[in-house]
N, C-alpha and C positions, 0 to 999 in steps of 0.2 A: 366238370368242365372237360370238355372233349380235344382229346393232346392235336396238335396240329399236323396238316398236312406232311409229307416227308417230303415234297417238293412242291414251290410256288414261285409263281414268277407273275409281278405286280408293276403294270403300267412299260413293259417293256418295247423299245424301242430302240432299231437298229437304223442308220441312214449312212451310205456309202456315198457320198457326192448330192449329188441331187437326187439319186435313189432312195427313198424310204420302205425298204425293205421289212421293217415290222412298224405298227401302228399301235403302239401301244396296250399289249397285249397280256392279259390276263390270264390263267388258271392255276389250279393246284391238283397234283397228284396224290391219291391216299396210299396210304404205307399198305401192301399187298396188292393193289389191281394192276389187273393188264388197260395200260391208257394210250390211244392212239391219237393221230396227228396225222389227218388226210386234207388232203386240198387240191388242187390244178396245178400244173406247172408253174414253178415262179410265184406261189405263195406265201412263201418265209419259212419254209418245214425247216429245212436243215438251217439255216439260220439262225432259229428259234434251240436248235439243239446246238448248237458251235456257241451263244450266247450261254445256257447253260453251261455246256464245257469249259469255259474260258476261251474257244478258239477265237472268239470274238468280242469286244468291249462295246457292249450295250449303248447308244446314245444318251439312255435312259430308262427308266426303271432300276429293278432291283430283285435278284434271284433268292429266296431265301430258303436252308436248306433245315425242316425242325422248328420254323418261325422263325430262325434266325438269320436275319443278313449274310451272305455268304461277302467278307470283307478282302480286298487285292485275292480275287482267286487265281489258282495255278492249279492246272492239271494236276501235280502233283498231290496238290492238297488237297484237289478234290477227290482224287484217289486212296488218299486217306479216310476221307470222310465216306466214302463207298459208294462213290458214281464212279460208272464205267460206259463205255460206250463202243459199240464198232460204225464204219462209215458208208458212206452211197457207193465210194468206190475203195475197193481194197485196198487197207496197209497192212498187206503180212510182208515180211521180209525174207525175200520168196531166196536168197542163198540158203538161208538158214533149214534144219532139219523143221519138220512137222512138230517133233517134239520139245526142239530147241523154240520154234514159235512158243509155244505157252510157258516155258519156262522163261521167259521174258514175262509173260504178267505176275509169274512167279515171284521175280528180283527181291522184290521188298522182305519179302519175309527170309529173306535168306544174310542176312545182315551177321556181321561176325568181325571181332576187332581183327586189324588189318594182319597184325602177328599172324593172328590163326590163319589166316586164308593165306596169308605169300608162303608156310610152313604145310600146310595140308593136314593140319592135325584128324585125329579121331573124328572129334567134335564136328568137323567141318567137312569131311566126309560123308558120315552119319547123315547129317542135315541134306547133301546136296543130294544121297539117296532118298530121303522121304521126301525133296519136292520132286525127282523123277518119276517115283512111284504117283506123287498126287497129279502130274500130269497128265502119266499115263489114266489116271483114270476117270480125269475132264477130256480125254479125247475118246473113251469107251463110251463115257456118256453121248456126244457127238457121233461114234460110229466111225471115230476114224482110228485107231488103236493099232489095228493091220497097217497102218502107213506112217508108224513111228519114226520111221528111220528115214524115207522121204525127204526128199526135197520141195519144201512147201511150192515151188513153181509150177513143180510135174502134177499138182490134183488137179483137176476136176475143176471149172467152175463152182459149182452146188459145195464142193466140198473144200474150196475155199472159205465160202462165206462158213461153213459151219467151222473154220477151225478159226478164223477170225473169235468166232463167239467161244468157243472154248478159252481162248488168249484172254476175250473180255472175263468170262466167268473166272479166271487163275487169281483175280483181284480182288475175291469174294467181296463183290459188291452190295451193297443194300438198293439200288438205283440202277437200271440195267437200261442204258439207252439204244436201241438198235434202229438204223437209220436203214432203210430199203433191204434190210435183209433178206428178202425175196425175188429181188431183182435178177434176171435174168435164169430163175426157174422154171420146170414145166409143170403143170399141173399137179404132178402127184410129189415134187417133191416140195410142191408148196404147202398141201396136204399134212405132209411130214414134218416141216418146218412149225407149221402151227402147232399139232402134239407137242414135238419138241417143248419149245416155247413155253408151254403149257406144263411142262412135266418140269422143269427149270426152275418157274414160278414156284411149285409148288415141293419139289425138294429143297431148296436151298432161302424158301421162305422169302421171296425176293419182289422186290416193284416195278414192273417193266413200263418202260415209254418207247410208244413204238410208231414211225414213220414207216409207213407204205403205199403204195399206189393199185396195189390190187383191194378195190375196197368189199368184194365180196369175200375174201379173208379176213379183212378185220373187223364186218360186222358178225363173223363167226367169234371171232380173237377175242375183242378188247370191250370189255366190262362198261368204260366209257372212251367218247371220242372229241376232241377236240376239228374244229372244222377251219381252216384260214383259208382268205382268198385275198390277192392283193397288198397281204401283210398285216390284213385284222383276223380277229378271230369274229366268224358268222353264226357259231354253232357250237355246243357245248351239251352234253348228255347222253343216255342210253342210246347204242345203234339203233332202236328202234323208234328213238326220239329224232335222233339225226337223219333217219333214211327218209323222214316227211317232212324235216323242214322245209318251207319253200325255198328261203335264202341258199340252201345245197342243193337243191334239185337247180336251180336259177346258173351257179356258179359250175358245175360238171354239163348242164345240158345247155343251157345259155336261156333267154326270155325270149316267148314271141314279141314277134314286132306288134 
């Protein structure tokens, strides 16, 4: 018997007012691919991911994570369970140092009865150096290491988004949702951003879901693709399956009269 999907979502449906923003929407992601999520403006991409997350409560359906029902989800608890995610538009917390951003996705594991922490013992010393070190060396991996000390305001564009994902990766996820992570790149560091991606996957053994609008990137990227327009899904299988559907040629170039 073949173990189940590591993410599924069955019959999912979001409606805001009169808006029906998803349509009933089906797929499952296998534990190790890179799995993408393209469509037209106004499709239900990040919607379909905020629905996952908990940012949003489903009309209807059902997320399940393992075959299992994901029951009153919380961010939190899905952080436990090892989904992570970063967003379309940046939440670094740009007062903070570079290195203090990832040491926020750190928190969890830094847990310690309250004695020890108001007192500063060994123990909790100790510990607060090995997640600085494990920081530092989730932003080596990202390239940003030289800008530890930083003010996450003062990077870069480009090098925002990559510390945003060092923050996601601190969570050591099994689930790695990255929503337009390419946004607002130029060619070559989109280039980049894919290896990255790709070297990520494949060190830390991880499931990527990934939303973008450059889609000759992700028929390089993702293993398989999910296609929504409208708030259904059109399209479902290899980029080379999806670049001839007619229903996606239809919905990116529109039909003749």
């Amino acid at each position: 018997m073949s173990a189940p999907p590591l993410l599924a979502v069955e019959g999912l449906s979001c409606r805001f007012g009169g808006l029906l923003a998803l349509n009933n929407v089906s797929l499952a992601v296998q534990e190790g691919e890179i799995f993408g999520l393209i469509g037209p403006n106004g499709a239900g991409k990040t919607t379909l991911f905020n629905a996952i997350s908990a940012l949003t409560t489903p009309s209807s359906g059902q997320v399940l994570w393992r075959g299992q029902p994901i029951r009153h989800p919380r961010p939190d608890r899905l952080s436990r369970l090892g989904l992570a995610r970063t967003f379309q538009n940046l939440r670094l917390f740009d007062s903070l140092s570079v290195r203090d951003n990832v040491l926020v996705g750190l928190h969890r594991f830094a847990a310690s009865p309250l004695a020890a922490g108001l007192l500063g013992t060994a123990g909790v010393r100790r510990r607060q150096r090995q997640l600085e070190q494990r920081a530092l060396e989730l932003l080596a991996l990202v390239g940003l290491e030289d800008g530890a000390d930083l003010a996450a305001a003062s990077l870069p564009y480009g090098e925002r988004r990559r510390l945003e994902l060092a923050r996601a990766l601190a969570t050591e996820p099994r689930l790695l949702l990255l929503d337009e992570p390419a946004a607002g790149m130029n060619p070559a560091e989109k280039n980049d951003l894919c290896e990255l991606i790709r070297a990520i996957r494949d060190r830390f053994d991880l499931t990527v879901m990934i939303i973008e609008h450059h889609v000759p990137l992700m028929m390089r990227l993702c293993d398989r693709l999910a296609v929504l327009n409208f708030g259904e899904r059109i399209a479902l299988g290899t980029p080379e399956v999806v670049r001839h559907d007619p229903k996606v040629i239809e919905a990116y170039l529109g039909s003749p009269r």
